[in-house]
C-alpha positions as CSV (number, residue, x, y, z in Angstrom):
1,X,0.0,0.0,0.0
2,X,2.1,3.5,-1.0
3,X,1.5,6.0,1.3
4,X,0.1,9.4,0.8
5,X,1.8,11.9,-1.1
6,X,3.1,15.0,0.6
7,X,1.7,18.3,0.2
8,X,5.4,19.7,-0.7
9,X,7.7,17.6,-2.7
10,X,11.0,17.3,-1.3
11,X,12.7,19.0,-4.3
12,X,10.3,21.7,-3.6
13,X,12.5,25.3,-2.1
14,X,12.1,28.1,-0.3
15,X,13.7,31.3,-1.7
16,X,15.6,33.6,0.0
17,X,13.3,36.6,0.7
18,X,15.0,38.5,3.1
19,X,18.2,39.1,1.0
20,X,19.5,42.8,0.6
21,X,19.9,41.9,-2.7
22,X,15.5,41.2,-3.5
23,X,14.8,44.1,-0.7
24,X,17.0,46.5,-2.9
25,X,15.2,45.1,-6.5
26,X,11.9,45.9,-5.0
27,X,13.0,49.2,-4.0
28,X,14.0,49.8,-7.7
29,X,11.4,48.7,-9.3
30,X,9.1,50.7,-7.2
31,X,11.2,54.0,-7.4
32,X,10.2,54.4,-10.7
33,X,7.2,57.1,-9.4
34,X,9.9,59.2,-9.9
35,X,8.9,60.3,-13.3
36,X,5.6,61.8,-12.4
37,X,7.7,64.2,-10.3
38,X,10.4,65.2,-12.7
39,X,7.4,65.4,-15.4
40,X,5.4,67.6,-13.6
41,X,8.7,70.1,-13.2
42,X,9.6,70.1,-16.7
43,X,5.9,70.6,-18.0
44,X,5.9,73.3,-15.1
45,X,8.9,74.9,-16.3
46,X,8.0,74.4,-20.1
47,X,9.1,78.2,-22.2
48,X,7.3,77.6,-25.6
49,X,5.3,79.8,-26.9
50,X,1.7,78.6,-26.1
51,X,1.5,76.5,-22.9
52,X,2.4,73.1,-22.6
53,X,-0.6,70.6,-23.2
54,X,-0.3,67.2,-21.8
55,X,-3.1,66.3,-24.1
56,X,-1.7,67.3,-27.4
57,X,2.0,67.5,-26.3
58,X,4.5,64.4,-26.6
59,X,6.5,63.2,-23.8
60,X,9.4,63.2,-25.8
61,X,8.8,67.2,-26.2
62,X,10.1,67.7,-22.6
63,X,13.5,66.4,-23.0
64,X,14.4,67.8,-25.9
65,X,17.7,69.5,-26.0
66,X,16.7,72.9,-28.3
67,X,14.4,75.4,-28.2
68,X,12.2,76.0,-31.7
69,X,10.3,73.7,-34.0
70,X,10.5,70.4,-34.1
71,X,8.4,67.8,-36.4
72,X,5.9,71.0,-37.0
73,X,5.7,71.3,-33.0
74,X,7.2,74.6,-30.8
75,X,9.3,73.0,-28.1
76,X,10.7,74.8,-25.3
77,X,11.7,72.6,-22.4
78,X,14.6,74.5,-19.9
79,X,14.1,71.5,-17.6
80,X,14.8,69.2,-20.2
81,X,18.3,67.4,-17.9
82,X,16.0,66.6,-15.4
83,X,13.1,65.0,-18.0
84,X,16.0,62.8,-20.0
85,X,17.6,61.9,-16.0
86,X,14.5,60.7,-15.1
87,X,14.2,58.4,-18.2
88,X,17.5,57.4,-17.2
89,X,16.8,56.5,-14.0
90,X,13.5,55.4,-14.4
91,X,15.3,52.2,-16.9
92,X,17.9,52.0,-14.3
93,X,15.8,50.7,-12.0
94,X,14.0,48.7,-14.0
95,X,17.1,47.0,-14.9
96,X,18.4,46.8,-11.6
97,X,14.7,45.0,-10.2
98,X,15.2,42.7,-13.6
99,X,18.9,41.5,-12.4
100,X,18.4,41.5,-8.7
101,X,14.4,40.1,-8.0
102,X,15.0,36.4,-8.7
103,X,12.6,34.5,-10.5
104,X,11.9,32.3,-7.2
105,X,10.8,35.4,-5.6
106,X,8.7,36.6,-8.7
107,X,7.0,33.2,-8.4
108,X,6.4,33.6,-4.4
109,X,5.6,37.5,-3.8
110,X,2.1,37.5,-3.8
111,X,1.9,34.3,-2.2
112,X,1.1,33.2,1.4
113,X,3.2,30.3,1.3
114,X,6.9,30.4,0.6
115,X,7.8,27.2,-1.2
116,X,8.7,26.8,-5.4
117,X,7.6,24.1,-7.1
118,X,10.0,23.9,-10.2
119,X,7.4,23.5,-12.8
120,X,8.0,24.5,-15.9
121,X,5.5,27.0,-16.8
122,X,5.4,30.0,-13.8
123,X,9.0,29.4,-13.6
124,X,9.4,30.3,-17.1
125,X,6.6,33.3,-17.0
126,X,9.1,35.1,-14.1
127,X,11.9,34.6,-16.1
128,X,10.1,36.2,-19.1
129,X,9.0,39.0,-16.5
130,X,12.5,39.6,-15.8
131,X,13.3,39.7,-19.4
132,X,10.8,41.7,-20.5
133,X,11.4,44.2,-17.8
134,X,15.4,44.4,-18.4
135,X,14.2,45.4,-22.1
136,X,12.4,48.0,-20.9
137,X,14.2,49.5,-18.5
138,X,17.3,49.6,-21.2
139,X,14.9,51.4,-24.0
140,X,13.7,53.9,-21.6
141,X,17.5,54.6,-20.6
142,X,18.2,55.3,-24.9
143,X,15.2,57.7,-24.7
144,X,17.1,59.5,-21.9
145,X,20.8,59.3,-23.4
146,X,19.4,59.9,-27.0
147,X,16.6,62.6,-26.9
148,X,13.9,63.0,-29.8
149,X,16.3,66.4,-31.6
150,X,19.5,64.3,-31.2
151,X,19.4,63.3,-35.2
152,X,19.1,59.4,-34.4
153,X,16.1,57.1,-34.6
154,X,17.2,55.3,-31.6
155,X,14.7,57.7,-29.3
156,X,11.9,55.8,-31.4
157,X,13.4,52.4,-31.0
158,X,14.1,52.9,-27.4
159,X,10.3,54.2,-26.6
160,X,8.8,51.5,-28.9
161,X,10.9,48.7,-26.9
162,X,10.0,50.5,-23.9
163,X,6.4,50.6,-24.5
164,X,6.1,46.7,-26.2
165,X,8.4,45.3,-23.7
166,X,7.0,47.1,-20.6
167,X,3.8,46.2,-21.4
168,X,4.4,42.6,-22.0
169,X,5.8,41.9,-18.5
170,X,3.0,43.2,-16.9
171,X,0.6,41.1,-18.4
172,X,2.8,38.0,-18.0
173,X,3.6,39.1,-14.3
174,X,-0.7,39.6,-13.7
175,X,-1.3,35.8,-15.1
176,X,1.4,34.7,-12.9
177,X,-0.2,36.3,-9.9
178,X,-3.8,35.7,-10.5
179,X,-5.6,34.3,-7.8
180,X,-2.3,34.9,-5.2
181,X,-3.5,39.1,-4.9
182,X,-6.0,41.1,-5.7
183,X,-3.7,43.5,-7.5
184,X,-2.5,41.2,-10.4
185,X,-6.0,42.5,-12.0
186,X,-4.8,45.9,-11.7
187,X,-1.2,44.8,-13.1
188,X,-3.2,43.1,-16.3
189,X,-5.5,46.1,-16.7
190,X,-2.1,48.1,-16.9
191,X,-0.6,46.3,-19.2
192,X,-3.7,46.2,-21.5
193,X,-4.6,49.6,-21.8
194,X,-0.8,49.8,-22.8
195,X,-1.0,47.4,-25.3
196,X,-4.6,48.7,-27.0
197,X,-2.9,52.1,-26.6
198,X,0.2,51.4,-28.4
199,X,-2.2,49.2,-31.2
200,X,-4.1,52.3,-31.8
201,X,-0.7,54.8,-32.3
202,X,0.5,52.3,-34.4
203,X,-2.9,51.9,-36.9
204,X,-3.4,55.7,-36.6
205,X,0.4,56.8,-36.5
206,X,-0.6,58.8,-34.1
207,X,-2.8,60.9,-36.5
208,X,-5.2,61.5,-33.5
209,X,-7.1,64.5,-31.7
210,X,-5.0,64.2,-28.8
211,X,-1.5,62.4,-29.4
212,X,-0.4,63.3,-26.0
213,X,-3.3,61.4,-24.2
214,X,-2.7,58.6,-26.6
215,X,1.2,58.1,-26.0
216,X,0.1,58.3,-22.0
217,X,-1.8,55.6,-22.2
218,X,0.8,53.8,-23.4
219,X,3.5,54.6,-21.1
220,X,1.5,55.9,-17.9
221,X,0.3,52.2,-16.8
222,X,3.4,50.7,-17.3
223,X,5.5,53.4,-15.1
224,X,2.2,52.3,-12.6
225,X,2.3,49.0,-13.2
226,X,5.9,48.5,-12.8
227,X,5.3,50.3,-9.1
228,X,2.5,48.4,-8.2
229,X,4.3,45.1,-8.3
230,X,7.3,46.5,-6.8
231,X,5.3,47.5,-4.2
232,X,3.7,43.9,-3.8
233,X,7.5,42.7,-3.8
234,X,9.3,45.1,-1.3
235,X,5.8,44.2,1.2
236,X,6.6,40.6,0.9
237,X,10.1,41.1,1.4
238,X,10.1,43.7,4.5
239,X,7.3,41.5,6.1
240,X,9.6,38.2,5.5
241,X,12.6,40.1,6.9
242,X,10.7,41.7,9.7
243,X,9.6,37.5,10.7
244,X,12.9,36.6,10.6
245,X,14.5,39.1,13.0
246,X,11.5,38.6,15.3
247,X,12.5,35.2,15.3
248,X,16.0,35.7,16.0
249,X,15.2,38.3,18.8
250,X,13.2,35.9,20.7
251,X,16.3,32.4,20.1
């Protein structure tokens, strides 16, 4: 007569949460609400000759380098260092989250129990999340080094790979968390509104009423996407470390 099976395999593993190196990916990933601020302050400080309109005006428009017209557009942007930093740094930590958060962890965060089974499917969905978000972290970094009046087509390249790529993780990260937390819905609905906004610009070439509403919705819910899980992951993390020294404390 075999005996039961257990409820966790013994090739089944716990990974290591409370590392400095997942706390610190978390962190990154979520630090990526930067942007609104350094947005706000460029669009705030915008010199062109009409007032800046985030409904009609590009993103792009805020970091570029010269004052005057640009693909029939005035542009004026004194602030734009701090717009193209913030691209920077907003790809930086997407990069760093992609090459610190492990893909144990992506497959744990929004779980209430701690051991990986090492099936093939979620395993592979984290490690496409971590792809996916390393290739958009590094386009939004070109749009930052390479701004939209620099002469070079690699702004466009970087903000299509940011857009497609950041938008992709988050729907592959929401199917791996549905049914562990309420907030993988949110994380799809992100990613979708992204991808049906980035459909559209693409059909209409952005031949639209309001181009600057359109090329939001593609990058807005990824930038809140990408915090939301980060804030899922640096939760599970500081809870998991928090356990941990409470149990040291009291051995």
């Amino acid at each position: 007569m075999s005996s039961a099976p257990s409820a966790a395999p013994a090739f089944a593993f716990i990974p290591d949460t409370t590392s400095t190196r997942q706390y610190i990916g978390a962190w990154s990933v979520l630090s990526v609400l930067q942007y609104f601020a350094a947005e706000a302050a460029a669009v705030g400080a915008w010199a062109g000759p009409t007032a800046y309109d985030l409904r009609t005006g590009y993103i792009s428009d805020l970091g570029a380098l010269n004052c005057g017209i640009y693909d029939g557009r005035h542009v004026c942007s004194p602030l734009n260092w701090l717009m193209n930093a913030s691209f920077v740094v907003q790809g930086l930590g997407m990069l760093l989250g992609a090459v610190l958060l492990t893909s144990g962890l992506l497959c744990v965060a929004a779980r209430a129990d701690l051991r990986v089974q090492p099936r093939r499917r979620p395993w592979m969905a984290a490690v496409w999340v971590r792809i996916l978000t390393g290739a958009a972290g590094a386009g939004t970094v070109i749009v930052g080094l390479v701004p939209e009046d620099a002469g070079s087509s690699w702004h466009f390249v970087g903000a299509l790979v940011y857009f497609l790529a950041g938008a992709g993780a988050l729907l592959v990260l929401g199917v791996l968390w549905l049914r562990k937390t309420a907030f993988a819905w949110f994380i799809l609905a992100c990613g979708a509104v992204s991808s049906a906004a980035l459909a559209t610009g693409g059909l209409t070439r952005m031949d639209v009423p309001e181009p600057g509403t359109l090329e939001r919705l593609m990058g807005y819910p990824v930038t809140v996407g990408m915090a939301t899980a980060g804030l899922v992951i640096a939760h599970r993390v500081h809870r998991h470390r928090k356990e941990v020294r409470g149990m040291a404390a009291v051995n």
